[in-house]
Backbone as numpy.savetxt, mean C-alpha at the origin, in Angstrom:
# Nx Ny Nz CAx CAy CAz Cx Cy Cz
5.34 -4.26 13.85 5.51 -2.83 13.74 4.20 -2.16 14.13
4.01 -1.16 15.06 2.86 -0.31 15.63 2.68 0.73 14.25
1.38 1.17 14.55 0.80 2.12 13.57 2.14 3.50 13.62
2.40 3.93 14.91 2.99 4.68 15.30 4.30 4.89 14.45
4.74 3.29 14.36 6.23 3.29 13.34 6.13 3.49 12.05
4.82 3.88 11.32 4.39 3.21 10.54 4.72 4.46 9.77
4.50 4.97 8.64 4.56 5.92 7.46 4.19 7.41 8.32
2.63 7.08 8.42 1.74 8.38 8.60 2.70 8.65 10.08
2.65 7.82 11.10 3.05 8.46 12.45 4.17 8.58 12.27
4.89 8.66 11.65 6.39 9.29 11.45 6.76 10.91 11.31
5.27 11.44 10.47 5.27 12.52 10.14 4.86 13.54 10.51
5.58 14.94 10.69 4.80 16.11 11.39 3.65 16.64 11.25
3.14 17.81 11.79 1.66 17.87 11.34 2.04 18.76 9.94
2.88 19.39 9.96 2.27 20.40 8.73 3.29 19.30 7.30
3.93 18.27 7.54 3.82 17.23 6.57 2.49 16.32 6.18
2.20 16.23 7.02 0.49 15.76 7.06 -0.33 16.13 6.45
-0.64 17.58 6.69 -1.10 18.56 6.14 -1.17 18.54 5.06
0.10 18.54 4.69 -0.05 19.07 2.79 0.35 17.06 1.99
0.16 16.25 2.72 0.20 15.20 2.27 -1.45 14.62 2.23
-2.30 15.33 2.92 -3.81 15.18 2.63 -4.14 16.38 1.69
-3.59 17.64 1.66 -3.60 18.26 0.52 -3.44 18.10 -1.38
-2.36 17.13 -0.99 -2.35 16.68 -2.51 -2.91 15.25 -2.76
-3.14 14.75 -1.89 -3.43 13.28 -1.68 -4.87 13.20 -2.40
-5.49 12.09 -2.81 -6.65 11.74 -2.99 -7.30 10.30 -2.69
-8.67 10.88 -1.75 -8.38 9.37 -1.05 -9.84 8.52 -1.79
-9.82 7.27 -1.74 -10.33 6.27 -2.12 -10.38 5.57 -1.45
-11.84 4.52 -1.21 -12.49 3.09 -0.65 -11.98 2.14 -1.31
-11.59 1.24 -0.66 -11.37 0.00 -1.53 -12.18 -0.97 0.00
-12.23 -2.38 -0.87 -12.97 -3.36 0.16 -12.65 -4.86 -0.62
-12.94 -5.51 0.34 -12.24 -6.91 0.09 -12.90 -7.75 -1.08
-12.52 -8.43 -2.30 -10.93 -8.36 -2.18 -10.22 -7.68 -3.28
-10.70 -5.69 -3.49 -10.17 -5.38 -4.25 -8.79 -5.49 -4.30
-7.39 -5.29 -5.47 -6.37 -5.02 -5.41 -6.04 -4.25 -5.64
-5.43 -3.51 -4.69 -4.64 -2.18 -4.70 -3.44 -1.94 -5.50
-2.11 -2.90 -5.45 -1.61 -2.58 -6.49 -1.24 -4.17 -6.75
-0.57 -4.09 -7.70 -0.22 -5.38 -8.64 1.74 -5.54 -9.09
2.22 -6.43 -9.38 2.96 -6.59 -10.15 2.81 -6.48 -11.32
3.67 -5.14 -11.95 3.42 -4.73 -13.58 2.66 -3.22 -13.41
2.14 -2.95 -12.68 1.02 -1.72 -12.83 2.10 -0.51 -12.67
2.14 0.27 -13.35 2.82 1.89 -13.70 2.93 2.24 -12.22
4.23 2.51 -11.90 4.46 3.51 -10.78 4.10 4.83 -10.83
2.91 4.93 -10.71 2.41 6.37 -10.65 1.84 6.81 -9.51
2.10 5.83 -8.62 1.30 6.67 -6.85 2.05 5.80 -5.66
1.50 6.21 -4.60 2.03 5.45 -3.85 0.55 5.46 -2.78
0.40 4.57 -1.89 -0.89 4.86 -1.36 -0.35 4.91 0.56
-1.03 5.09 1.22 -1.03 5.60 2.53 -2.38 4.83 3.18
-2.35 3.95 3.89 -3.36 3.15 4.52 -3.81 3.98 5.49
-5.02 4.81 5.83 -5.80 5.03 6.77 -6.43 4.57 7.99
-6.97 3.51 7.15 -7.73 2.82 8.53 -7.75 0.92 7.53
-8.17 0.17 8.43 -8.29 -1.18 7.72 -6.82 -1.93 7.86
-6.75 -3.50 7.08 -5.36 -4.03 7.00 -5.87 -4.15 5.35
-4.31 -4.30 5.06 -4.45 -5.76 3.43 -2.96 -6.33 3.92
-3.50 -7.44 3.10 -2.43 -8.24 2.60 -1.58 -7.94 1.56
-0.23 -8.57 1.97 0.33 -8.54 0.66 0.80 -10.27 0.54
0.97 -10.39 -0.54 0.89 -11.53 -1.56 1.75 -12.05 -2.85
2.25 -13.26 -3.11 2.70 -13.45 -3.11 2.25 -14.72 -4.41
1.90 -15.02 -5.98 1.67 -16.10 -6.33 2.76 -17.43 -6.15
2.15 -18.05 -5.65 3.30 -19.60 -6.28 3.30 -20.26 -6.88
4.08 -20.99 -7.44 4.56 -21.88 -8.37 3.28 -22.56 -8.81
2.27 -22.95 -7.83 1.33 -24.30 -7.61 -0.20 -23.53 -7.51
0.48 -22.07 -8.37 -1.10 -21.41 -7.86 -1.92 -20.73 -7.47
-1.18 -21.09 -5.70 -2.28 -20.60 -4.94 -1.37 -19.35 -4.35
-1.96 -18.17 -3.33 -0.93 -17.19 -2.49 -0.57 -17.42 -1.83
0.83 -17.24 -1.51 1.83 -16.94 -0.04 1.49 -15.66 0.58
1.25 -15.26 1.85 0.97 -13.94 2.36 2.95 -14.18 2.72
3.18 -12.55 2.24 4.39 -11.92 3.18 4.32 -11.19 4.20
3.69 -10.60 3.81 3.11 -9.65 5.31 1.39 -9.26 5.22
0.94 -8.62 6.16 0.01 -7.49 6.58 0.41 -6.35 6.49
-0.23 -5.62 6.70 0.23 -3.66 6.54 -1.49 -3.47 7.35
-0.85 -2.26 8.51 -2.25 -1.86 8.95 -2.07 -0.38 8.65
-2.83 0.86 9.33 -3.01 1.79 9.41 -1.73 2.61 9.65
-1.42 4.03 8.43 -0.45 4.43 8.49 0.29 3.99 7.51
0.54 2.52 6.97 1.35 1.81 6.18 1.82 2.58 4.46
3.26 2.55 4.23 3.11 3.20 2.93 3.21 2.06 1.95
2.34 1.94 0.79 2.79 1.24 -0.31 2.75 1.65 -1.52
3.51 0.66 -2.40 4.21 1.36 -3.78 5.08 2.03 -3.71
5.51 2.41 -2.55 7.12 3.37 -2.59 7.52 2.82 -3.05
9.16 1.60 -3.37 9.78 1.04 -3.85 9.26 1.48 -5.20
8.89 0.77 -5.95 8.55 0.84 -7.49 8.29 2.56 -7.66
7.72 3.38 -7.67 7.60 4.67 -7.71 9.28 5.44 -7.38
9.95 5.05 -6.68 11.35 5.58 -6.30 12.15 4.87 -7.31
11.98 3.59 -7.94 12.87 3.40 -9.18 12.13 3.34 -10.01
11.29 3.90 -9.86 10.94 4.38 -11.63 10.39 3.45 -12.40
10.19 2.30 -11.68 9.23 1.20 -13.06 8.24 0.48 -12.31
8.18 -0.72 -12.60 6.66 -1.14 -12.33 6.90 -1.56 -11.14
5.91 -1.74 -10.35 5.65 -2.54 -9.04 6.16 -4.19 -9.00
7.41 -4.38 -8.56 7.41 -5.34 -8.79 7.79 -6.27 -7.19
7.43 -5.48 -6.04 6.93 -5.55 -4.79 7.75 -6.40 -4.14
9.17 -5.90 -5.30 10.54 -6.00 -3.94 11.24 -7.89 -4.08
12.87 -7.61 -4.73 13.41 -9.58 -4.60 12.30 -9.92 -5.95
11.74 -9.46 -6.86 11.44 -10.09 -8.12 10.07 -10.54 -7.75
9.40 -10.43 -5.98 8.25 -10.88 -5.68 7.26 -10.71 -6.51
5.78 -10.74 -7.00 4.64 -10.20 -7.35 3.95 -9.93 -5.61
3.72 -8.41 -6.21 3.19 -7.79 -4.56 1.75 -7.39 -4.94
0.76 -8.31 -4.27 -0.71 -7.49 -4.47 -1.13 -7.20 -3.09
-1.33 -5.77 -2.65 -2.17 -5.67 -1.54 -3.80 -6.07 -1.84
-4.03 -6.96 -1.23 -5.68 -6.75 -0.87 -6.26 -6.70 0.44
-7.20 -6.81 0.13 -8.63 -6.31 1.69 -9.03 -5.08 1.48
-8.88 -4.31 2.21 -8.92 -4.48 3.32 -9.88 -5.32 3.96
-9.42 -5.26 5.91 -10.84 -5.51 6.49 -10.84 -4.18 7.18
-12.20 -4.48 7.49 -12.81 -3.69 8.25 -12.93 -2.13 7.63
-12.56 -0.80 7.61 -13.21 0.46 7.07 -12.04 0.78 6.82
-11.57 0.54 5.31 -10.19 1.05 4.50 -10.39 2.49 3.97
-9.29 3.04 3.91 -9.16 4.65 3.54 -8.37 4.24 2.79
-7.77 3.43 2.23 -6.30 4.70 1.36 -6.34 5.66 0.72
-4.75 7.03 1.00 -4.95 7.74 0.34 -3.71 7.59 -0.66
-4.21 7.83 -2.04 -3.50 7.96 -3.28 -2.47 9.09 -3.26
-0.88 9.06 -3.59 -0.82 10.37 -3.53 -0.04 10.01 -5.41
-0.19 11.28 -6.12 0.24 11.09 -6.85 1.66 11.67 -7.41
């Protein structure tokens, strides 16, 4: 999926607009976690610039990556749209981390 398909390039400018208006943005860097399985649906975040991972514990331990997410990317929707915890979709545990390189997300609440 291109940045283009992605959350942010979907959206018009004056959606934009007032989505950096209410938004609040925050650094994160590797290997903070952005969100977790269990953590309160109270935001959803909007990737700027940078990738993370998302993740996956197993049985034996160690992480499964499910995907990447680059710039543009929305996460925490799901859990925030039903109303309970992040549980990052199929019963998964979803942790974004990284980013690399110069992460923005913005928080919206």
């Amino acid at each position: 999926m291109s940045s283009a398909d992605e959350f942010l390039g979907l959206l018009g400018d004056e959606d934009r607009a007032e989505l950096e208006r209410i938004g609040h943005r925050r650094q994160a860097d590797r290997p903070d976690v952005l969100l977790a399985r269990g953590d309160e649906a109270d935001r959803v975040l909007v990737l700027e610039a940078g990738r993370v991972k998302v993740t996956v514990p197993t049985a034996s331990g160690t992480d499964a990556v499910l995907t990447f997410r680059g710039p543009g990317a929305l996460l925490g929707e799901q859990a925030l749209v039903e109303g309970g915890p992040d549980a990052g979709g199929d019963g998964a545990q979803r942790t974004s981390q990284g980013p690399q390189g110069d992460p923005h997300p913005s928080g919206v609440p």
